[in-house]
C-alpha positions in Angstrom: 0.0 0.0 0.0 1.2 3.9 -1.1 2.0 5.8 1.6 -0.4 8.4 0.5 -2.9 5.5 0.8 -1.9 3.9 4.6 -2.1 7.9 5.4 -6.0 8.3 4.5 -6.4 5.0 6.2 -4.5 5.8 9.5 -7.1 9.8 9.5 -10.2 8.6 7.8 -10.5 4.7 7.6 -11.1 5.1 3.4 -8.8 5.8 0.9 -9.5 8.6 -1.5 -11.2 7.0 -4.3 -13.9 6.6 -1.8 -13.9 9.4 -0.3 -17.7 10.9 0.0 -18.4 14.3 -1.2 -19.2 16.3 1.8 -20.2 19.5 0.6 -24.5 19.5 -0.3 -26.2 22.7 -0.6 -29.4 20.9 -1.1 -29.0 19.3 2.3 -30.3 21.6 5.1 -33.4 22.1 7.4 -33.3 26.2 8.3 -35.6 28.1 10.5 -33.7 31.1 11.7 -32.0 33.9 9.4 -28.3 33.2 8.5 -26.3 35.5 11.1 -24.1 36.7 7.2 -28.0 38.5 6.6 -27.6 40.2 9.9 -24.0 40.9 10.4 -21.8 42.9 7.9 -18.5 42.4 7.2 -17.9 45.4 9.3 -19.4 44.2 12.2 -17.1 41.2 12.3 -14.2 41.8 14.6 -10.3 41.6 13.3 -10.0 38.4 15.7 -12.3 35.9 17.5 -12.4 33.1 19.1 -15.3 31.0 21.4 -11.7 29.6 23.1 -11.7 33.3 24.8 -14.6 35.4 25.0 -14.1 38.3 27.8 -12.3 36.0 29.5 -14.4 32.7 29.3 -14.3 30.2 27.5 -16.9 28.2 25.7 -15.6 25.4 24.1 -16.3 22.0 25.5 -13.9 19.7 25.9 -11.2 18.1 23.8 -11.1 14.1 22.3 -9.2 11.6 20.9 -11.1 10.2 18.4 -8.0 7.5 18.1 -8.3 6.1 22.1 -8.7 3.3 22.6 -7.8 2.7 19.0 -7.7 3.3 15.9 -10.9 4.5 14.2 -11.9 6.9 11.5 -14.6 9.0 13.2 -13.3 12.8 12.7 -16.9 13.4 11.1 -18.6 12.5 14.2 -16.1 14.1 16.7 -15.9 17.2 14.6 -20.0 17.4 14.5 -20.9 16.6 17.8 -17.9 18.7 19.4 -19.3 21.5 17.4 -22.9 20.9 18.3 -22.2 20.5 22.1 -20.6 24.0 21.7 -23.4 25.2 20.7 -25.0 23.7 23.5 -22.9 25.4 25.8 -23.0 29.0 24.3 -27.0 28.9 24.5 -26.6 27.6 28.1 -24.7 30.9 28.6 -26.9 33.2 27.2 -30.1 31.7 28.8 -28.2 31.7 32.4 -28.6 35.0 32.7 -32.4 35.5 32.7 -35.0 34.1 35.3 -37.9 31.7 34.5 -40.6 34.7 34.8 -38.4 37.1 32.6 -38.4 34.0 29.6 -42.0 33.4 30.2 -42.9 37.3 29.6 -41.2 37.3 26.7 -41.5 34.1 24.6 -38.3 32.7 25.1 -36.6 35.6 26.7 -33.9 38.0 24.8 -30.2 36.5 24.8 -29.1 40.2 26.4 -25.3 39.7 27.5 -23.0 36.6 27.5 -22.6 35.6 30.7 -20.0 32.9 32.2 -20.6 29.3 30.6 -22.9 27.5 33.7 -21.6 24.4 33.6 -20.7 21.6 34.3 -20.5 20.9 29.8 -22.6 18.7 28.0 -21.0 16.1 26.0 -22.2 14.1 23.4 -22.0 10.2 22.8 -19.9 9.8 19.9 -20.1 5.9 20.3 -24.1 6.2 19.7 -23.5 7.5 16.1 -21.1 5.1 15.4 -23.5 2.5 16.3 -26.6 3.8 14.7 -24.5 4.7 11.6 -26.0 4.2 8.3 -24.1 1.8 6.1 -23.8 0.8 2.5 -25.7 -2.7 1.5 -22.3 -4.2 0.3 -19.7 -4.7 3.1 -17.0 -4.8 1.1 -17.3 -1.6 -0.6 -16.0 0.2 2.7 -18.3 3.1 1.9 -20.1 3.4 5.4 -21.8 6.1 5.5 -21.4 6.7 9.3 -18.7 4.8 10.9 -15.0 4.1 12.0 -14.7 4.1 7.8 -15.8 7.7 7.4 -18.9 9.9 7.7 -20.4 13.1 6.0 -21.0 15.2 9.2 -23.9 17.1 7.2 -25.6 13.8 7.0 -25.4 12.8 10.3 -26.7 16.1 11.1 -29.7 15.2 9.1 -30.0 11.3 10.1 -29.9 12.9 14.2 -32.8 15.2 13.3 -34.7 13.2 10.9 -34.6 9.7 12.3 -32.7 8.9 15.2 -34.3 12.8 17.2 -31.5 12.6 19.8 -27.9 12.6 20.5 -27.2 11.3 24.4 -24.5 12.7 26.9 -21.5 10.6 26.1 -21.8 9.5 29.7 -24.6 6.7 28.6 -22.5 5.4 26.2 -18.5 5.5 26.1 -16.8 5.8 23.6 -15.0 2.3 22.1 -13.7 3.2 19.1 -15.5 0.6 17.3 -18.8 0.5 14.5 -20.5 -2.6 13.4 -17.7 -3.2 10.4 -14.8 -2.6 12.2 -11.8 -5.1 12.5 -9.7 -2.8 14.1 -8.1 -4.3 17.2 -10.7 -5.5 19.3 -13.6 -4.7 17.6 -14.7 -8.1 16.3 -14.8 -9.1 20.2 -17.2 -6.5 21.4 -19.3 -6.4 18.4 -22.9 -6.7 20.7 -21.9 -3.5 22.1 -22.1 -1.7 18.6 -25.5 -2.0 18.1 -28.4 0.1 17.8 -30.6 -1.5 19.9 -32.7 0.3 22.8 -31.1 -1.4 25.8 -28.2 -0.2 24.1 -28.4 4.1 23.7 -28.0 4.6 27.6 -26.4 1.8 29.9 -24.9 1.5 33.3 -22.8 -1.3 34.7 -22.2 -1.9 38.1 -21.0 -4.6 41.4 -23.8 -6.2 42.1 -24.0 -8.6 39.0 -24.7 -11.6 41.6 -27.9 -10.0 42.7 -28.9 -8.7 39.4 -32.4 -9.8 40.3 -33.0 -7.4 43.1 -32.7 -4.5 41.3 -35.6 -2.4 40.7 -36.4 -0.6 37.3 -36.1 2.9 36.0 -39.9 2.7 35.5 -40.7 2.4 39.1 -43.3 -0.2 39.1 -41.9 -2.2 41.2 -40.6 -4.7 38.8 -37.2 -6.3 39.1 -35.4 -5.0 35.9 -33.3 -7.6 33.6 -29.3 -7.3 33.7 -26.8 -9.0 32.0 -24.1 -11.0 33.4 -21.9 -7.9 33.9 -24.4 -6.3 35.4 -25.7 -4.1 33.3 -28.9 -2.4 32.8 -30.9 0.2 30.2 -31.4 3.3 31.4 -35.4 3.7 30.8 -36.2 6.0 27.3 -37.3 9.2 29.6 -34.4 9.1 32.0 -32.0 9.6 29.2 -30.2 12.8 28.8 -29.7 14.0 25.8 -29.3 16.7 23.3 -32.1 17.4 20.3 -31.0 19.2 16.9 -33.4 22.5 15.9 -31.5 23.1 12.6 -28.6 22.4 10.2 -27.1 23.5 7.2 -23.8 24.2 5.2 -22.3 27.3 3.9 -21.4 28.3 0.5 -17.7 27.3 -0.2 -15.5 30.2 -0.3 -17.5 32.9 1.6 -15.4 34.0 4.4 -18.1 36.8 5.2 -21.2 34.3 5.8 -18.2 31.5 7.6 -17.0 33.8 10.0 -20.8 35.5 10.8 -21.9 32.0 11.8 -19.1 31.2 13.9 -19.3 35.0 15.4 -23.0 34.6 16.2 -24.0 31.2 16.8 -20.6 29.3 17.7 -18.1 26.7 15.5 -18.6 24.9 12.4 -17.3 22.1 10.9 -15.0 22.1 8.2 -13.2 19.3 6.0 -9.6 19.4 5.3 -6.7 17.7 3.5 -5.0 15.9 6.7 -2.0 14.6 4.8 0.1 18.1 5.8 -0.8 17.5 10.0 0.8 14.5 10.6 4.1 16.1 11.6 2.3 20.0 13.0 3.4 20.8 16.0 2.9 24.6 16.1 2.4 27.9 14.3 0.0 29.2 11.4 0.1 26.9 8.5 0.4 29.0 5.1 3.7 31.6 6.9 5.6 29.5 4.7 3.7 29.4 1.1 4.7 25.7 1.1 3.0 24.7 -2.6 1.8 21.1 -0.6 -1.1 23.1 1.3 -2.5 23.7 -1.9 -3.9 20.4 -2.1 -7.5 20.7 -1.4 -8.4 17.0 -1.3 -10.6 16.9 1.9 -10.0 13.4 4.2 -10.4 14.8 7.6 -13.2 16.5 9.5 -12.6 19.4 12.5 -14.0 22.4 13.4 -13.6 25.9 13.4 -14.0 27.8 16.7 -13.2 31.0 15.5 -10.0 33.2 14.1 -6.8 35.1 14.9 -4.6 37.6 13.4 -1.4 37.9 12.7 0.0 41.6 13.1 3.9 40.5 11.9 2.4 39.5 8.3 -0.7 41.6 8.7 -3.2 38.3 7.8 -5.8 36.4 9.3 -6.0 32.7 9.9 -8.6 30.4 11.4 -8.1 28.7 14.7 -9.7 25.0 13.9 -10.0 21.9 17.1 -8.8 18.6 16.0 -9.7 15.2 17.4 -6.2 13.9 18.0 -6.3 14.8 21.4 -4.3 17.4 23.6 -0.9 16.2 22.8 -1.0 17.1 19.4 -0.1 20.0 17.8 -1.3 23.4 20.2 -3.3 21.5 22.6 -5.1 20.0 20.4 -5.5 23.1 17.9 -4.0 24.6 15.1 -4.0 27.3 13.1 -4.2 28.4 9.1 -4.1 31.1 7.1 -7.2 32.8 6.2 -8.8 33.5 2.8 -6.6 31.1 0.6 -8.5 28.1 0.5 -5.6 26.1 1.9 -6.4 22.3 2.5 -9.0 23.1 1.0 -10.1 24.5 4.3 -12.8 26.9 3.5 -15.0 24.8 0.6 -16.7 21.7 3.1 -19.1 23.3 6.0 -21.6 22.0 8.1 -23.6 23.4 10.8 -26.3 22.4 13.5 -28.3 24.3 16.2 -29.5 22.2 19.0 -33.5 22.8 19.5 -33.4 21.3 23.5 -31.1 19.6 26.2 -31.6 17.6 29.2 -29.6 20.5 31.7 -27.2 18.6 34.4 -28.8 20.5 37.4 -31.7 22.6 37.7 -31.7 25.2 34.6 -35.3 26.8 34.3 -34.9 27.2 30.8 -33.5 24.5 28.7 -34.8 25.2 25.0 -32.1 26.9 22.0 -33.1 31.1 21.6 -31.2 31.8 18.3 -29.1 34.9 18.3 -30.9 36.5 15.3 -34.0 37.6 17.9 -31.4 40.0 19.7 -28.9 40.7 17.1 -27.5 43.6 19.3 -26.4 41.3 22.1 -24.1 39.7 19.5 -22.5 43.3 18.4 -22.1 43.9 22.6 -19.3 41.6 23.0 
């Protein structure tokens, strides 16, 4: 095998002839204005970033999408990291009203960013990979949402049109493994990569030998079935769990309506041709005009959180999260230079806005308010 080829395998889990065109403008479900029809170009600041907004920061947490091995998931990590952004930025805004104030006024006005509540939600990445759509034929390794690739935009859809929910990753940890997988140990746990009910929100614990004496979610009274490790479904209204509003994509090559959606509503994700970060450790990609970060071949998914400039060489670049964990690169980040299409970079978007979420503790309010309804709260920051 090339080792252009082993590469793709070893970021994607497909090679490039099968490769699925990410990029659908036909594909989207949009209720709320665009924030590029509401924010000029003017209103956009020279640098940005959810990493560091007066002094907080909004981003939830960074993954490895290659622990505890190997599999080709940057289309689910990059959406649902996105996603649960999102999550936490309307969180933030929504904090800072009381229940009576929302009631008055249909949802409330966003009025100022306040401090992210917390604790973050998370999403189950595992649970995609599981209910993935795949291809009739097996051996054509063109899943459509698995450890062998994904189109983020689609998953996007597939969460709001059939599957309604994404869970807190705490219901379902992450394995590294989809129904087709071989890697590693895959093939051994393959009855924990189904899409079964019993098998969206689970909990394992000690007391395996009495399994029988445990009563269910439901609380009828009933002893609930475990298997032999213990383990138990979590009943269908106990699980906690993020719903998607909206989704879309943005027109390749329009840094105006990319940066207003970041700006207002929080990260997107983006494709990119990987090939170039194997061997990043720092610094903005494109200071160099290296002629290799022209290829625009996209095999990786990762998100945008916002962008930066550079006074020395008077340019922008985009500050973008991978899913290679901390280690990598700037703790987990990088950066590249804006406007030139490098890595192809700014041509493959997708977006989502989440409609409700199950809140970790008592949050009066727990439904998305889009941006758009208080447009001066955005220009505020």
């Amino acid at each position: 095998m090339s080792s252009t080829k082993s590469l793709l395998l070893l970021i994607t889990g497909i090679t490039a002839e099968h490769y699925p065109n990410l990029y659908d403008p036909l594909r989207s479900h949009t209720i709320h204005p665009l924030p590029h029809t509401y924010i000029t170009e003017d209103d956009l600041p020279q640098s940005f970033t959810w990493q560091n907004v007066n002094g907080n920061n909004y981003l939830t947490r960074m993954k490895n999408q290659h622990i505890p091995q190997y599999c080709g998931s940057c289309w689910a990590h990059s959406a649902l990291s996105a996603l649960a952004d999102r999550v936490k930025i309307a969180r933030s805004y929504l904090g800072l009203l009381d229940c009576t104030e929302q009631s008055e006024n249909n949802g409330g006005m966003l009025q100022e960013l306040g401090p992210p509540p917390g604790p973050d939600i998370d999403l189950s990445v595992q649970y995609l990979l599981n209910c993935g759509i795949q291809d009739s034929d097996p051996d054509t390794h063109t899943h459509k949402l698995s450890c062998h690739g994904g189109n983020s935009l689609f998953a996007y859809e597939y969460i709001f049109n059939t599957l309604e929910f994404v869970p807190e990753d705490s219901c379902l940890a992450y394995i590294a493994c989809s129904s087709e997988s071989e890697e590693g140990f895959c093939p051994d746990v393959a009855g924990l990569t189904t899409c079964e009910s019993w098998n969206i929100c689970r909990t394992c614990d000690s007391f395996s030998s009495n399994q029988n004496q445990f009563m269910s979610d439901a609380g009828n009274g009933e002893a609930e079935e475990r298997d032999a490790y213990g383990c138990r479904a979590i009943a269908p209204g106990s699980i906690p769990n993020v719903t998607i509003l909206e989704y879309g994509s943005i027109e390749p090559g329009n840094i105006h309506a990319i940066k207003a959606e970041i700006y207002a509503r929080g990260p997107v994700k983006t494709s990119i041709n990987a090939n170039y970060l194997r061997n990043y450790t720092g610094g903005i990609l494109g200071s160099d005009d290296d002629p290799a970060l022209l290829n625009a071949t996209h095999n990786h998914g990762v998100s945008i959180v916002g962008w930066g400039y550079d006074e020395e060489r008077d340019k922008q670049h985009w500050i973008i999260r991978n899913s290679w964990g901390v280690y990598w690169g700037e703790m987990g980040f990088f950066r590249i230079e804006l406007g030139r299409n490098l890595l192809g970079v700014e041509d493959n978007f997708a977006w989502a806005n989440p409609a409700q979420w199950t809140a970790p503790y008592n949050e009066c309010h727990n439904t998305y308010v889009d941006p758009s309804v208080d447009v001066t709260a955005i220009l505020r920051r």
